[in-house]
C-alpha positions, 0 to 999 in steps of 0.5 A, spaced: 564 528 488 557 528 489 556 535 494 553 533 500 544 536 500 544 541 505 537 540 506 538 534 509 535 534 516 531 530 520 525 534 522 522 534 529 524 533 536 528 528 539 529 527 547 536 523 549 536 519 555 541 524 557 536 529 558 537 534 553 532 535 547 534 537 539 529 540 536 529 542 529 523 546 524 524 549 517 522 555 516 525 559 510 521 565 510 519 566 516 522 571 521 522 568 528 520 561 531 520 559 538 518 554 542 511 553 546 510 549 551 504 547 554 502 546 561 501 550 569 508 553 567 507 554 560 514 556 556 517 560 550 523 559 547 525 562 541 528 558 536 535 560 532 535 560 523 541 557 520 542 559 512 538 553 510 531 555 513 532 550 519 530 553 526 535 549 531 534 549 538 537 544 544 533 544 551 533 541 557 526 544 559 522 539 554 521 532 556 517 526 554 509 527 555 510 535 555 505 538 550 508 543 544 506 547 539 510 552 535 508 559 535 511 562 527 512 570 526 508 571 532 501 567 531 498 563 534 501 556 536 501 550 531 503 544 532 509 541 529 509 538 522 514 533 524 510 530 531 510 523 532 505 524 536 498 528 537 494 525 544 489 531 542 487 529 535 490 534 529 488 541 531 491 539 539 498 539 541 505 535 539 507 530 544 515 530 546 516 521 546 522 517 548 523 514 542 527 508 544 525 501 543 528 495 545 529 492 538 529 484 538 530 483 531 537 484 530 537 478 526 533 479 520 534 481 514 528 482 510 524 479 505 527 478 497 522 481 492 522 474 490 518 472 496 513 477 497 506 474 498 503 480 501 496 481 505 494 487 506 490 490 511 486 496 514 489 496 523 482 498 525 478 493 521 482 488 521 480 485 528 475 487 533 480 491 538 482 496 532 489 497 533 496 494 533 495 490 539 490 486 535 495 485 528 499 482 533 494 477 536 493 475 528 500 474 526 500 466 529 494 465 523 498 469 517 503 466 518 500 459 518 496 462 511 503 462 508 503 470 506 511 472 506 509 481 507 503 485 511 502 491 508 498 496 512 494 502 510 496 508 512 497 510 519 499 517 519 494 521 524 488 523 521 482 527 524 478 523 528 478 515 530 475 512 523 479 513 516 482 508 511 488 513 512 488 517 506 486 523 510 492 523 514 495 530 516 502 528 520 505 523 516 510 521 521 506 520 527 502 514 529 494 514 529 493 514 536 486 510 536 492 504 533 496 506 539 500 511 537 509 509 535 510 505 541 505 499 540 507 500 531 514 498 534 511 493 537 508 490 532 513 491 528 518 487 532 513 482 533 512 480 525 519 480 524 520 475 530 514 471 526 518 472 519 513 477 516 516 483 513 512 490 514 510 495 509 507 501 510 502 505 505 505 513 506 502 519 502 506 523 499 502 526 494 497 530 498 494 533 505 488 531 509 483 537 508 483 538 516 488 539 521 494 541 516 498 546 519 503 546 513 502 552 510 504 556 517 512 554 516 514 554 509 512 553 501 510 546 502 505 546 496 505 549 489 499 553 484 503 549 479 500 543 479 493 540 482 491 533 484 484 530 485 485 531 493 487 537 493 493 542 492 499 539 489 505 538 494 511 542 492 516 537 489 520 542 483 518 548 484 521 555 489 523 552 496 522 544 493 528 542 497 525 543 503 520 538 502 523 534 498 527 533 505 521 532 509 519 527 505 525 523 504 526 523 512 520 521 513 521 515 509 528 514 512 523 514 519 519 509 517 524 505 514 529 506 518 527 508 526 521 504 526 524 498 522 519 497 518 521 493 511 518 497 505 513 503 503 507 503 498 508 509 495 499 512 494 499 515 487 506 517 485 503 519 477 500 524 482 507 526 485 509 532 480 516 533 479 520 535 472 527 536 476 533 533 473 533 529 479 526 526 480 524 525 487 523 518 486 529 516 485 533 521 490 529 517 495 531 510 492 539 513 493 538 514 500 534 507 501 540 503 498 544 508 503 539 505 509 539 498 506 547 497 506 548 502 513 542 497 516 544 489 512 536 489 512 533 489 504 528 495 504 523 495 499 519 502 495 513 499 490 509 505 487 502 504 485 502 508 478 496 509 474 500 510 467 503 503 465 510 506 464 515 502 466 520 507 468 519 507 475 521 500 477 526 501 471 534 500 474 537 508 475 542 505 471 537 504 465 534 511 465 529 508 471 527 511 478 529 504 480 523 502 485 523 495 486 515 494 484 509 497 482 501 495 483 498 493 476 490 494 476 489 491 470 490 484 472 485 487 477 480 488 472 482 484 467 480 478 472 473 482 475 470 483 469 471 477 466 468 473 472 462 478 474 460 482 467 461 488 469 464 493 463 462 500 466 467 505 468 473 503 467 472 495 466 469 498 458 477 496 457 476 489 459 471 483 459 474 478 454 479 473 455 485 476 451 486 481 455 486 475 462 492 473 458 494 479 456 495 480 464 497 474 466 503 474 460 505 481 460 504 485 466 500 491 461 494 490 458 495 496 455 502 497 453 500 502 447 495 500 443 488 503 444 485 504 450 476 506 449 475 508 456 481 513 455 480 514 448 487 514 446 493 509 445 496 508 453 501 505 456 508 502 454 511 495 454 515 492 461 520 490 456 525 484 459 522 487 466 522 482 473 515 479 474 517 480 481 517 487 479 509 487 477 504 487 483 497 483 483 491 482 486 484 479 485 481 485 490 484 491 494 482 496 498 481 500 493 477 495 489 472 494 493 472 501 497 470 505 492 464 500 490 458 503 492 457 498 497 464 495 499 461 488 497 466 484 496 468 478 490 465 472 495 457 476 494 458 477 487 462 470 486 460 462 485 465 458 490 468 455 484 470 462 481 472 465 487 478 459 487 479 460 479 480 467 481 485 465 486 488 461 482 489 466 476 493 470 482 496 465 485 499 461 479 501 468 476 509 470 476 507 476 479 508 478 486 501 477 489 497 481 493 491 479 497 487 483 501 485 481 508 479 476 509 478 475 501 482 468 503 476 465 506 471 468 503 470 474 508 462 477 506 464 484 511 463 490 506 469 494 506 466 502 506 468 508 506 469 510 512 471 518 516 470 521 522 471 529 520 469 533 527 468 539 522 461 539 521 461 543 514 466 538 512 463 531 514 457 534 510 461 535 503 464 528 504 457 525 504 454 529 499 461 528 495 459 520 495 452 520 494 454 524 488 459 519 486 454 514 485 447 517 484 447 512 478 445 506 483 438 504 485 439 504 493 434 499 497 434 504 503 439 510 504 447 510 501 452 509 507 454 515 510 461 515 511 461 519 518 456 514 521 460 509 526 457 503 524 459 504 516 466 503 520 464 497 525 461 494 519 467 492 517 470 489 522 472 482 520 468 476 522 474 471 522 468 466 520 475 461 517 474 455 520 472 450 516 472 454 510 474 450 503 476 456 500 481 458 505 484 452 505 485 452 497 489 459 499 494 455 503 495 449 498 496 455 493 500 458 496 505 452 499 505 450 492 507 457 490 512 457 495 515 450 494 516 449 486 521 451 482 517 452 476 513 457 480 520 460 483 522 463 477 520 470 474 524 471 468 520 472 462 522 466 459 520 462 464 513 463 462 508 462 456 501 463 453 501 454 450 493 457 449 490 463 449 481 463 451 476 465 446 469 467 447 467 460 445 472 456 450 474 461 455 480 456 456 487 459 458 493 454 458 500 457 460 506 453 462 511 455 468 518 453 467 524 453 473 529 448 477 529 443 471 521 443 473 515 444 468 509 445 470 502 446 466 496 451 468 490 451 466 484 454 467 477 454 465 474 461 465 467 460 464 461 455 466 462 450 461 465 443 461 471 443 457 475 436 455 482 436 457 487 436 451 489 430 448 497 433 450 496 432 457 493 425 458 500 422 460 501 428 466 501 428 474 496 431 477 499 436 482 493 441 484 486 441 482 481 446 485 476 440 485 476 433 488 480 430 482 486 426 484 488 423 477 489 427 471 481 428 469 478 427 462 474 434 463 475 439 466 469 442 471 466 450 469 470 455 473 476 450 474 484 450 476 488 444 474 496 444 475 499 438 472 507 437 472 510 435 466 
């Protein structure tokens, strides 16, 4: 029999209708632990050490909307690691909240990674109230878009009202510019009565470099290992179990208490663990717990930098058993392509064969040789679902940290925005789409902070000024402190009338509705004809439920005659205006025939 972890614990405090609050801090080393509550009254209470490093207390002297912080060996108070809420920003008190909420989602069940059509967005830009209250506004329109999965950018709080989420420094509380835990639940509870899952993009890799008090309870960093954010989170050195706890609960936080259907896990390659039991799998276990405790299906996806598939491998198999990961490389292989650009990391890119590469094989660098990284990278998904596999066309990432955020539909003709909506729709892969792409949104999505540090906010400009001095600014970079780099990037909302949005819903109720696109086992899918740098042409056929249905997609300028093969078809689709099958197919065009 497995021994029951004595590091489980659910960090942080909890107030119960009954009037008493649990309060519970770990804290292996240190020698006392006491309470510091705040107000005319203000109060002291000491905390008790169990064997494990967990100060434990119950009182009734601590309720909702009392102000906290902890007091460690005596130094000056700090807030709480584990606070759900901090009404003063990152260096203030912890707020004690009544948690409860009444839930009317009883009958949900979850979204099947199967289904997933995910719209990733940012709260604060998404619309012009910059909080969950506007998300909720919206969910009407996504729902008619057809996207199956919201999935949300960080919302741990983070210095000050504007990031994109990655600073965060209390991971389980909500950004109180977006409304703090009680409206997330709302949004939540209002997704699910749409039939929309939620995902939550969470950091577990690293720390903001303002506000985290982390350091002032345990050993929750280690010198063993470095991160391009900062120090390495402690997941297999001295003390791990601690934090290993930390962050599996705050997981079972989100998952669990807060309802929400799945987490992106931010840059798990830089998650560093050589134990016998990773992280990542333990994780997974105590998931599968929640979903069977719960009978609501609970989804982990990794973005990942190495194209090893061990992470979405089955636990039985040798894997970490997550259920996806994102794949940039369909990503790049579309974008280079499309736009000629082949600097930084786009120099592995730009030809046809590594499109259908992408579209076939999930990698495109599976073991052979990377020129960027100037080495053999990667390793084949094997047998692998392509539900397993996100893609997208463009994401936060992929269009943040361009210079100026400038998105696809600045740089692309309408016909070849709808081929690039095609190559993603029309793929097995589960696909991703980051808010407003479907109607062609021309707002930047830029870099934005609001460090109250002075110092600080002076190295994060001179950092991405840094980044780019390659490009030839017009007038001066944008500086990410400056509000109006923040409203900048606003949604318009400019949908109405647009053909590109209405070439995303027919795709996406084609994909939902065929049973030649339901399928994502690999043998439902081939390569009929690979593009070559004279005819750009890539034909693939997707089978499923008795159905067989033909892709083609003409990836350059050129009219190209539609093979002979295909004359007796019907024509299901077509990015023009064709209603039969066409004798030629247009520059930049998508065509779905059934067969």
């Amino acid at each position: 029999m497995k021994q029951q972890n004595p590091y489980r614990r659910r960090p942080g405090v909890f107030y119960h209708s009954s009037g008493v609050t649990d309060v519970i801090v770990w804290a292996p080393l240190k020698e006392s632990v006491s309470l510091e509550i705040a107000g005319s009254g203000s109060l002291s209470i000491p905390l008790q050490k169990d064997k494990w490093g967990y100060w434990i207390l119950q009182t009734t002297l601590l309720q909702p909307g009392d102000l906290y912080r902890f007091s460690v060996d005596g130094a000056a108070p700090v807030p709480d690691p584990a606070a759900v809420s901090q009404p003063q920003g990152v260096h203030g008190p912890s707020e004690v909240v009544d948690r409860a909420f009444d839930w009317t989602d009883q009958e949900w069940k979850g979204v099947r990674r199967d289904e997933l059509i995910i719209y990733e967005l940012h709260i604060g830009c998404f619309t012009d109230k910059h909080d969950c209250e506007g998300v909720i506004s919206k969910l009407p329109y996504l729902k008619e878009l057809g996207i199956t999965a919201i999935e949300l950018l960080p919302v741990a709080q983070c210095p000050g009202n504007r990031n994109w989420g990655y600073d965060g420094v209390y991971p389980y509380a909500v950004q109180q510019a977006y409304g703090g835990l009680k409206a997330f639940k709302q949004l939540v509870d209002a997704a699910h009565e749409a039939g929309i899952a939620v995902l939550l993009d969470v950091v577990y890799n690293h720390f903001g470099p303002d506000g985290n008090y982390l350091e002032c309870y345990a050993p929750y960093f280690t010198d063993k290992y470095k991160t391009p954010w900062g120090k390495a989170l402690n997941f297999d050195d001295a003390w791990c179990d601690g934090v290993r706890n930390y962050f599996i609960e705050n997981a079972l936080f989100w998952l669990g208490e807060c309802h929400v259907d799945g987490l992106r896990l931010d840059a798990v390659h830089a998650i560093w663990d050589f134990s016998a039991h990773h992280v990542m799998q333990e994780l997974k276990e105590e998931v599968r717990l929640l979903e069977e405790k719960s009978g609501v299906h609970k989804l982990l996806i990794a973005e990942l930098d190495l194209n090893h598939p061990r992470y979405v491998t089955g636990i039985g198999k040798g894997g970490y058993g997550l259920d996806a990961q994102w794949i940039d490389e369909f990503h790049h292989s579309v974008h280079s392509l499309l736009t000629g650009e082949q600097d930084g990391y786009y120099e592995d890119f730009g030809d046809m064969w590594q499109l259908e590469k992408a579209f076939r094989d999930s990698y495109v660098y599976d073991g052979i040789y990377s020129e960027h990284r100037k080495k053999l990278f990667g390793a084949p998904v094997g047998e692998l679902s392509y539900s397993s596999f996100i893609a997208f066309i463009q994401n936060h990432d992929q269009i943040g940290n361009r210079a100026l955020g400038d998105r696809l539909s600045l740089c692309l003709t309408k016909e070849q925005l709808k081929l690039a909506a095609g190559l993603l729709l029309l793929s097995p892969h589960t696909p991703l789409l980051f808010m407003g792409e479907e109607y062609g949104e021309t707002n930047p999505f830029l870099f934005f902070t609001d460090h109250q540090d002075p110092e600080l906010a002076e190295i994060v400009r001179k950092g991405r000024r840094e980044e780019f001095s390659y490009f030839n600014f017009k007038d001066d970079f944008p500086d990410p402190q400056d509000p109006e780099s923040f409203d900048k990037c606003v949604l318009s909302w400019n949908y109405r009338g647009s053909d590109l949005y209405k070439w995303y819903r027919e795709l996406i109720q084609l994909r939902k509705t065929r049973t030649a696109l339901l399928a994502r086992d690999r043998h439902h899918m081939k390569i009929i004809k690979q593009g070559d740098v004279h005819s750009r042409l890539l034909i693939a056929e997707r089978k499923g439920g008795g159905e067989t249905l033909v892709l083609l997609f003409n990836c350059s300028e050129l009219v190209q005659q539609m093979p002979l093969v295909y004359s007796g078809a019907r024509l299901v689709l077509s990015s023009g205006s064709d209603t039969a099958v066409p004798a030629f197919l247009p520059g930049y065009s998508v065509i779905v025939l059934e067969v």
